[in-house]
N, C-alpha and C positions, 0 to 999 in steps of 0.2 A: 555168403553167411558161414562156411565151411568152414573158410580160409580165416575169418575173423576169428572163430570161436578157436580155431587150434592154434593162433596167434595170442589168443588171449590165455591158454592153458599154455603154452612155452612159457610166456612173462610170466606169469606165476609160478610155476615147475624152476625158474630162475630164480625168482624172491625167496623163495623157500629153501632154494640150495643157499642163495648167499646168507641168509639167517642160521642157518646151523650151525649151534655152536658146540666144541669141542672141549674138555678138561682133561687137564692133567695136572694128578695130586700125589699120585703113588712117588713117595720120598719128597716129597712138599711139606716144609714147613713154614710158615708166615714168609714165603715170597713178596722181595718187595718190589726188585727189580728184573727185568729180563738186556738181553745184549745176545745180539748174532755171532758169534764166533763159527768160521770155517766153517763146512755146511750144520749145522747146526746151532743151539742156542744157548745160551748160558742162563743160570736161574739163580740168582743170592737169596737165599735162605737165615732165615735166623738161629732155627732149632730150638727156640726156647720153648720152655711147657705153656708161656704165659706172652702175648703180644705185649712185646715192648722195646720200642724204635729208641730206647735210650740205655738199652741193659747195658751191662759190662760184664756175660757174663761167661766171652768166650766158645759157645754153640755155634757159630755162625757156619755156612758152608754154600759151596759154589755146586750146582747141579751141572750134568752135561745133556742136554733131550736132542733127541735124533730118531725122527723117523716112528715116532710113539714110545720110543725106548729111554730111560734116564739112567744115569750113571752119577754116582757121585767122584768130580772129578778134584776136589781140592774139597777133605773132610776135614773136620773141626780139629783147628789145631791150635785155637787159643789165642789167636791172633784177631780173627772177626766174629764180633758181639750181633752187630742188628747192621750187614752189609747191605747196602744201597746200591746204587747207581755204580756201572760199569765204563771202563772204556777200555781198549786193548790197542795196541803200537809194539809192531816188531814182535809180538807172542809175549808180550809183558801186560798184564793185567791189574791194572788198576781199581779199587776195588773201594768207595764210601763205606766208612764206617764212625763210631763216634768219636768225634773229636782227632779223627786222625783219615791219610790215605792207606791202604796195604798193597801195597807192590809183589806182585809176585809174576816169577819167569816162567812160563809155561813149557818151556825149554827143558827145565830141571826142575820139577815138583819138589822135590825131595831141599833142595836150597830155600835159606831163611826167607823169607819176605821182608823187603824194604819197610819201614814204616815212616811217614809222612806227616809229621805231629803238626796242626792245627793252634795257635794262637789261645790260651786259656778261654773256656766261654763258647766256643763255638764247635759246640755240641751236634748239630742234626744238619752233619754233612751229607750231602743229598744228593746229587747228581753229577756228571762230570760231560765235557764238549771238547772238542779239541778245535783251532782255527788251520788256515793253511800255514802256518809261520811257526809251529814249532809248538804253539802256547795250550797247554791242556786248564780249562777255566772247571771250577768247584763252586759249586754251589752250597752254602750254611743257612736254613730256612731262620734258625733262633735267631741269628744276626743282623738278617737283611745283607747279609755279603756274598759278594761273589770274590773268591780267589783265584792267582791266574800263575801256575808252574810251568816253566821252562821244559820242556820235553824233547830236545833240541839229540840228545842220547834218555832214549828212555829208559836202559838198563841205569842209568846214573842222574833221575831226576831234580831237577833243582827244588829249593824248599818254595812252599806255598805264602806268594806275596798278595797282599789287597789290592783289589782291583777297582769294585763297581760296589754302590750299597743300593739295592731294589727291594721292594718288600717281600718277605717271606720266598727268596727265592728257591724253584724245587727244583720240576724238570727245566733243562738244559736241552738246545739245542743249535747247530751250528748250519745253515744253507748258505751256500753263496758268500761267504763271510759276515754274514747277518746272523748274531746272535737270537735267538726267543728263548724267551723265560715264562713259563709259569710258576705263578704267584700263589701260594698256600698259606694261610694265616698260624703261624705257631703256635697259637693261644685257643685255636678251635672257631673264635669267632671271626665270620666275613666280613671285609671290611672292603671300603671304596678302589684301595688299592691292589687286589686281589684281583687281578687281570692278567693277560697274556701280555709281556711286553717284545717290543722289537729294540734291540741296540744293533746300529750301527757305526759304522769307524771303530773298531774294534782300538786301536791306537789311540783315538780321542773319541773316545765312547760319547753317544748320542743317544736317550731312550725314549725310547715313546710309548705309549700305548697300545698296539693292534687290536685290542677289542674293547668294550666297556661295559660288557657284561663279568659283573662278579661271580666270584666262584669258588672251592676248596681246591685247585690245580694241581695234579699232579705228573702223569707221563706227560711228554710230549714227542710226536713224531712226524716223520714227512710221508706225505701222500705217495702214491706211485706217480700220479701224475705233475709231479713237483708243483702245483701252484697251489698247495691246499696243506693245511696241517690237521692232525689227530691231538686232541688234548682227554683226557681224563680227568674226571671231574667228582671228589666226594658227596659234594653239597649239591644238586643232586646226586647220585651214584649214576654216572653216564658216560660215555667217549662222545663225544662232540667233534665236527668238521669247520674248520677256519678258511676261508676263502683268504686267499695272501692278498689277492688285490685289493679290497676291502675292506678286509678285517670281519667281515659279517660271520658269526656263527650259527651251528645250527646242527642239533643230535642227530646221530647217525645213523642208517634207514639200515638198521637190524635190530630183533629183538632179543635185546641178551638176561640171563635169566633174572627171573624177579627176587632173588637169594643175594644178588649184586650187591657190595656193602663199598667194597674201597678199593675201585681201580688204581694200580698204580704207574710206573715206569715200563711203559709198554714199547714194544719193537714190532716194525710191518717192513716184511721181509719177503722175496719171493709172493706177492700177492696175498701173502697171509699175515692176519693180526694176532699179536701173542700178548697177553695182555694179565698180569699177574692182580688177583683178587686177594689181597695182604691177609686180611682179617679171616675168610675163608680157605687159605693156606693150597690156593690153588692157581693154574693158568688157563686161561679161556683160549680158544685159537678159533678164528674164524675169519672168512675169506673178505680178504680188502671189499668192500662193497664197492660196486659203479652201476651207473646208467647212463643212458644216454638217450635221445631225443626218442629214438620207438620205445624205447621203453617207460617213458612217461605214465601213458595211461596206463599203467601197471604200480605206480607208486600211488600209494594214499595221498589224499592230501596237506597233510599234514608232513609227509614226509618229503614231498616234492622240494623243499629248497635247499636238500644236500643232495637231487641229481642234477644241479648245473654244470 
């Protein structure tokens, strides 16, 4: 009885570790996106006094977080309004903003940034993915497009061509050469096609569905254990877990705060989830969650079908 009862206090003494959750807001403002850069993370920032994924009004700025600490490491210089979604090649930085990409050398701060001008109209570029071939893919949520640049020298990008038209496409992601896309509706309301998709053939693109639960989508990232994805989800305000084999979903066995409004472009890094709350102009960090088979009788039942 001993043995059970101090069995049963570890698994709990464990659920409790892995639910705490972490912020960081000190020089946060409307974070939309996060991205891993070198041991630490990157945070895009808006700065504006007022949420607005569409300003032009030049505030925008890149955070550097390490270790509890944040640094502003690329401050508003005019060039990024309401910076999105990241990707980095070669210490070049890639950076969604409206209606355009911002290139900058991490090499030479101090050097212009590239800019990447977008086709009139496609406004709420959103995320970015890179494949093994060279091709860095753009996500425009207002267009249903996805665009696909040459990245072949990243210091000398080629311009952004059309690629794929998916609904409301946000986060980006790239495994295995299997694209995922999470679906966001532009207009606010949820609609049938507001799902997680899978394309494959990236060269003669294939897309499919993986889930058919609707939803507002926004981050999207890969598991530690590579068969599973993390999505973020407005419509409710949640992170949710994707079984790849499947496609089954199913919210994820921590409790994160009840203040939660609008997860977005999250990063799960070194066993930790970094997870930007836009609206509440901060980042939640807390520990990749797992179980496994002892630790069952330790999860509710309710939360039992994201420990498979």
């Amino acid at each position: 009885m001993k043995k059970i009862v101090s069995l049963l206090f570890a698994c709990l003494a464990m659920s409790v570790s892995a639910q705490t959750v972490k912020e960081v807001n000190d020089g946060i403002r409307y974070c939309e996106s996060t991205y891993p850069y070198q041991d630490g993370l990157l945070i895009a920032n808006f700065g504006t006094e007022e949420l607005n994924p569409l300003n032009s009004e030049g505030k925008g700025y890149i955070v550097f977080y390490k270790e509890g600490k944040n640094e502003v490491m690329l401050p508003a210089d005019g060039n990024l309004s309401a910076p999105k979604g990241m990707f980095v090649r070669n210490n070049y930085l890639y950076v969604c903003d409206v209606n355009k990409i911002v290139v900058y050398n991490l090499s030479d701060k101090m050097q212009k940034p590239q800019v990447l001008r977008l086709p009139e109209g496609n406004l709420f570029v959103n995320d970015l993915a890179a494949d093994s071939h060279n091709h860095l893919y753009a996500s425009v949520t207002n267009t249903d497009k996805i665009f696909r640049i040459d990245i072949s020298n990243p210091a000398q990008p080629g311009q952004p061509q059309e690629w794929l038209n998916i609904s409301g496409p946000n986060g980006l992601l790239i495994h295995d050469d299997i694209l995922y896309v999470a679906s966001y509706p532009a207009d606010g309301v949820t609609k049938a096609e507001n799902v997680i998709y899978r394309v494959e053939n990236l060269e003669n693109p294939s897309v499919q569905k993986l889930t058919q639960t609707t939803g507002q989508y926004d981050g999207i990232a890969l598991a530690a254990d590579g068969k599973s994805l993390y999505v973020t989800n407005w419509t409710p305000a949640q992170i949710s877990r994707i079984n790849l084999s499947d496609g089954s979903l199913s919210p994820l066995c921590v409790h994160l705060p009840e203040n939660l409004i609008g997860p977005a472009d999250m990063t799960v890094k070194d066993g930790w989830m970094y997870i930007p709350d836009l609206p509440n102009s901060r980042v939640l960090i807390l520990k990749e969650p797992s179980c496994c088979k002892k630790e069952m009788s330790c999860c509710k039942k309710e939360e039992a079908s994201c420990c498979k």
